[in-house]
N, C-alpha and C positions, 0 to 999 in steps of 0.2 A: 680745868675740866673743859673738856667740847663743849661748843654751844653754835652748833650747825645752824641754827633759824637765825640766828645773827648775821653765822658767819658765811650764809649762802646770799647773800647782799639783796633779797628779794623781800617785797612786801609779804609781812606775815599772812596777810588774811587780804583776797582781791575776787572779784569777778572774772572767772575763767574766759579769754575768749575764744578758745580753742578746745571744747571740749569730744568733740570729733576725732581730730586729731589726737587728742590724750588717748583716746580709745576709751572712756567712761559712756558705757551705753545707759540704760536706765531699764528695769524691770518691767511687765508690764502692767499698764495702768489697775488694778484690781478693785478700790477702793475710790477714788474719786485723786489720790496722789498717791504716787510711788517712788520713793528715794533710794536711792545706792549711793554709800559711800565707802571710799576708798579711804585707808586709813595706814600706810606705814610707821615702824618706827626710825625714831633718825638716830637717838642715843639713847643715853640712860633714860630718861623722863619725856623726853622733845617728842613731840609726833605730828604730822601733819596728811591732814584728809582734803579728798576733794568730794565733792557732795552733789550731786547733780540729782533735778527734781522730774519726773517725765510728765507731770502736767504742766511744765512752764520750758523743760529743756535748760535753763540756768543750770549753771554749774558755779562754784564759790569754794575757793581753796580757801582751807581754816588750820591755826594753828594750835599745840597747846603743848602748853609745859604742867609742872608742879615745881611748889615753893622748898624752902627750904626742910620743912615736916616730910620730905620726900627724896632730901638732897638733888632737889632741886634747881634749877637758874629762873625759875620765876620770869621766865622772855613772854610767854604767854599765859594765859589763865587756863585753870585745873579743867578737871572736863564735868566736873559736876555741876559748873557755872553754866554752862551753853544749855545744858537742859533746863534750868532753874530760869534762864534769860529767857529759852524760846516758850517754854509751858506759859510765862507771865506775859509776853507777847502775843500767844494766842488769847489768851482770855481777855486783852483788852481788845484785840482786834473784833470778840464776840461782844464786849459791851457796848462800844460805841455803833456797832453796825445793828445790834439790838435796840440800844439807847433811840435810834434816829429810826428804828421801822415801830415804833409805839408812841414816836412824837416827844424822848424825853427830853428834854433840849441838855445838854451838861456841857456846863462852862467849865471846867477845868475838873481834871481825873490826877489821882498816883496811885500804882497800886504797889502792894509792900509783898511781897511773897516770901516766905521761909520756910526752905527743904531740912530735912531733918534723914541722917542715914544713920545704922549702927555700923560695929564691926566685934564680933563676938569671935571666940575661940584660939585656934591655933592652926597657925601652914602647916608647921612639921607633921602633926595627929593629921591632919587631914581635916580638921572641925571647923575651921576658921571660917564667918559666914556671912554675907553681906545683908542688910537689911534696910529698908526703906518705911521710914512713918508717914502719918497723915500729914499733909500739908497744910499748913495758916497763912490763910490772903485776907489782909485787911485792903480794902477798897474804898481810898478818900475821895470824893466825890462832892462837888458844888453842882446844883442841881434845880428846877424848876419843878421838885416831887415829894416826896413825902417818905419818911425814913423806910416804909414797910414795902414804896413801891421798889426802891432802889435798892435794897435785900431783894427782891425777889427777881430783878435785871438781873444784879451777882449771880443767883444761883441759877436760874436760865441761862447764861452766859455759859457758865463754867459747863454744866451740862452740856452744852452744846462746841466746846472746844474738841476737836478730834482726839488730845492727846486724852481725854479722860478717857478712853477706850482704851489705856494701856494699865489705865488704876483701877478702872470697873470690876475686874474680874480678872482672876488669876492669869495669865498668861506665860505659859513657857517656851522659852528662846528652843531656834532647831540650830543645830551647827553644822558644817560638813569642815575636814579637817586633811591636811596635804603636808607633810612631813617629809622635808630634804625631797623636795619634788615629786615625794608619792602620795597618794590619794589611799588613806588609811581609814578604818573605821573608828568611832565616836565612843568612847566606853564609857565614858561619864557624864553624859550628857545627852539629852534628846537629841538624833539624828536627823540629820536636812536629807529627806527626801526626794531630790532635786541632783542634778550632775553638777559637779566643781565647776566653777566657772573659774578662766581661767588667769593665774596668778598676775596683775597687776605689774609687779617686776619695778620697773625704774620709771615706768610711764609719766607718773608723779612730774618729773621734772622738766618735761615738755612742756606742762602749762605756762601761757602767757598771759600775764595780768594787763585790764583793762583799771584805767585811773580813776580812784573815785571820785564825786563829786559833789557828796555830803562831809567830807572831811572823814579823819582817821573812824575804818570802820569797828576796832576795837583797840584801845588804849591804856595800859596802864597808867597810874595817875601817879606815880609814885609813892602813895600814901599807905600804912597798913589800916587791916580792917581794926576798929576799938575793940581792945579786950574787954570780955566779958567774964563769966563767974565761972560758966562753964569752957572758957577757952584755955584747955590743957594742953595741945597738937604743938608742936615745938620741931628742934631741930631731928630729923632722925627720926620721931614718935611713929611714924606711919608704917615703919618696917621693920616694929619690932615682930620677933614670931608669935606672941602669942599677945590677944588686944580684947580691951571691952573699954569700945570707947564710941562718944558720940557725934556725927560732924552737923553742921549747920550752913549751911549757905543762905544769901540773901540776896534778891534783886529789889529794887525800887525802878517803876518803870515810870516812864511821864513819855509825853505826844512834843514833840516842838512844833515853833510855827509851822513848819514845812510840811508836817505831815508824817516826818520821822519820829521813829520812839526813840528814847535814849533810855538806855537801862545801867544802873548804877550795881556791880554786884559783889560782896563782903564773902568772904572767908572766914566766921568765926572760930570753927574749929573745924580741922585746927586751924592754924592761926596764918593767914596768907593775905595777900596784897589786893586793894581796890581795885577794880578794872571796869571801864565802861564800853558798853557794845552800842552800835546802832542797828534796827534791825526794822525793814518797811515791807510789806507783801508783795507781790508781784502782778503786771499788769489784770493780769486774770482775778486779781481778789481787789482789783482799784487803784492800788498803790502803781509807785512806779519801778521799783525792785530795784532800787541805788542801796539795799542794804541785805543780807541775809533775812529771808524770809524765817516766821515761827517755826515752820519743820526742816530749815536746813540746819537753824542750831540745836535742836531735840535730836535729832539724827546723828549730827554729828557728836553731842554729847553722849548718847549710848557706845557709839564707837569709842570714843574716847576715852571712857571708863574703862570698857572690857580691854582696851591697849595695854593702860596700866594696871593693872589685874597682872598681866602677863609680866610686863619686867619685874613688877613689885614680888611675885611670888618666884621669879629667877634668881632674884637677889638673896631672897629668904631662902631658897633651897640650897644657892652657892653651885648653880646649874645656870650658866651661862644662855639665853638664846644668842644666835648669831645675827639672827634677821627674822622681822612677824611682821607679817601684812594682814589685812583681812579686809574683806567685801562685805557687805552689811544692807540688808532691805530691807527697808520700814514700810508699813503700807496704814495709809488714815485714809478716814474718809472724807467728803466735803464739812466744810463746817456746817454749824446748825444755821447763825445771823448774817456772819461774811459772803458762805457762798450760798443762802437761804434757801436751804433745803427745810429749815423749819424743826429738825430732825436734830435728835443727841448725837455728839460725836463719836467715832467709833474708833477702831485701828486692831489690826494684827497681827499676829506674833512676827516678832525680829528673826531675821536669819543673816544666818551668819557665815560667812566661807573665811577660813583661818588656813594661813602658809607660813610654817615654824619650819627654821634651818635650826638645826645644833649639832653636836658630836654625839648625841646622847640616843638611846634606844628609845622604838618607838610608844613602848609605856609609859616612859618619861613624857614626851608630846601628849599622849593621852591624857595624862593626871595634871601636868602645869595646865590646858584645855579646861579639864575639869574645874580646879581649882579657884582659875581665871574666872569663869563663868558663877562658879560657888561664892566669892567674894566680889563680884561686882554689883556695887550698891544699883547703878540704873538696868541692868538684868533683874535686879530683887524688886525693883519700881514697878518692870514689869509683871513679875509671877506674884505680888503683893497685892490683895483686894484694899486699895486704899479711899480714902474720901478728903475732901479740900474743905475746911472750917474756914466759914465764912464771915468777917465781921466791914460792916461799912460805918464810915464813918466823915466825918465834914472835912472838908479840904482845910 
């Protein structure tokens, strides 16, 4: 099998330093940050985004595969992990910048985060449907405070992370949609009231990566994640036509000396491979931006999902795409602690600009669009009123 992200001999995941040049502009400012990213596919599962944020102008090309539950090459981590890493990311970035504006002093933090998605129905009927549960953060914490003060930092914290503006309250994705070069209407799907912007193309491969200097910015470890009771996701499992099954992902996040987070993140089900990210904010939020910031990998995770959405329902329908791109803007707001507005965080609805080549008629483009969007679990994240259960507990 191809395994293009190998076999293109470039760093999977780098700091752009030509994003200019690539032609990746960034939306404008709405909310306090505004992300676009760039997202082709390379193969069956392979995809690679570039992300650029326009309150910082960084740009960070990011990679992702799926494991073998996907027929898979497992070169990069799934895309449900990059949401899971940056959502836990933000929220520590809110505790400790909370932690330190109330005097809490805390020696040492991990926090534990566990996403929970469904997958109910069937491709073929049409019913197949992605779903998103509440979220569980345990937050271990050594600390100079008292168990009821540090429950109540958690939940000011989480409150005030931007992405909870994507769980607050239902939100539905807008699309706009460009078929073998033509700009077609949306039938299944809330319509992006906005002009197509314009297709991406090969751009992608102009970027030049700049070297990091925190070490590998995301790693598999070689390890798999431990089976659990509910880990049934296996070889193949994820493309059968008709599914009622449940996924889990897990990060564990901790601070290093440096001031980088290191985020540990498991594949319970189904059942997929360890992979660690580093990810620090940008000069504007204090850090010094040697790593993907919290909304470049939330961003690029949503992209990354709805990618696979697209091959995964090609495969099932035995309708080939030939090539899908898509354009993707996210808009949050500042944070409440980080960037102390004081205020809960907010965010957006996603939109999205989608370019499908095939041999097939345009209904076809319509309904895989559909579909895509119907079984994407971080699309259901967002039109899902969800809430974050909170438990802290001692380091």
């Amino acid at each position: 099998m191809n395994n293009p992200l190998k076999d293109s001999g470039l760093p999977l995941f780098f700091k752009v330093s030509n994003p200019d040049e690539v032609g990746i502009n960034t939306p404008p400012q709405r909310m306090g940050d505004s992300l676009r990213t760039w997202v082709r596919s390379l193969s069956h599962m392979q995809k690679e985004a570039i992300v650029r944020s326009s309150r910082t102008g960084v740009a960070w090309r990011l990679a992702s595969d799926e494991g073998a539950y996907l027929d898979g090459l497992d070169e990069a981590p799934c895309p449900l992990s990059f949401l899971t890493t940056g959502m836990v990311c933000a929220t520590m970035n809110e505790i400790l910048a909370l932690a330190e504006q109330r005097g809490i002093n805390i020696k040492d933090i991990r926090l534990i985060q566990d996403n929970y998605y469904t997958m109910k129905g069937s491709m073929l009927r049409g019913t197949m449907t992605g779903g998103a549960e509440d979220v569980q953060l345990e937050a271990q914490i050594d600390a100079d405070a008292d168990s009821a003060t540090l429950q109540q930092l958690v939940e000011d914290a989480v409150r005030m992370n931007p992405l909870s503006g994507l769980m607050r309250e239902a939100l539905d994705s807008f699309f706009a949609l460009s078929h073998n070069g033509i700009e077609i209407s949306t039938t299944e799907t809330t319509p992006l009231k906005q002009p197509l912007l314009k297709d991406p193309g090969d751009q992608f491969s102009i970027a030049k990566s700049i070297e990091s200097s925190v070490g590998p910015i995301i790693q598999n470890t070689g390890k798999m994640t431990p089976k659990e009771e509910h880990t049934t996701g296996f070889s193949g499992s994820s493309l059968a036509e008709e599914q009622n099954r449940l996924l889990h992902v897990k990060a564990i996040c901790t601070v290093r000396p440096d001031g980088v987070k290191e985020i540990e993140q498991h594949l319970y089900n189904p059942h997929g491979s360890i992979f660690k990210f580093l990810s620090e904010e940008a000069t504007e939020k204090g850090g010094q931006g040697r790593a993907p910031d919290a909304n470049t990998y939330i961003s690029a995770g949503i992209a990354f999902c709805f990618m696979t959405q697209f091959g995964r329902a090609a495969v099932i329908f035995k309708k080939e795409l030939d090539q899908y791109r898509i354009i993707q803007d996210t808009h949050f707001s500042l944070a409440g602690a980080s960037d102390k507005t004081g205020l809960r965080g907010e965010a957006d609805e996603v939109e999205t600009h989608c370019y499908l080549e095939s041999n097939y008629d345009d209904n076809y483009a319509q309904h895989v669009l559909g579909m895509a969007e119907q079984t994407c679990f971080l699309h259901a994240f967002c039109r899902t009123d969800l809430i974050t259960e909170i438990r802290v507990s001692s380091f």
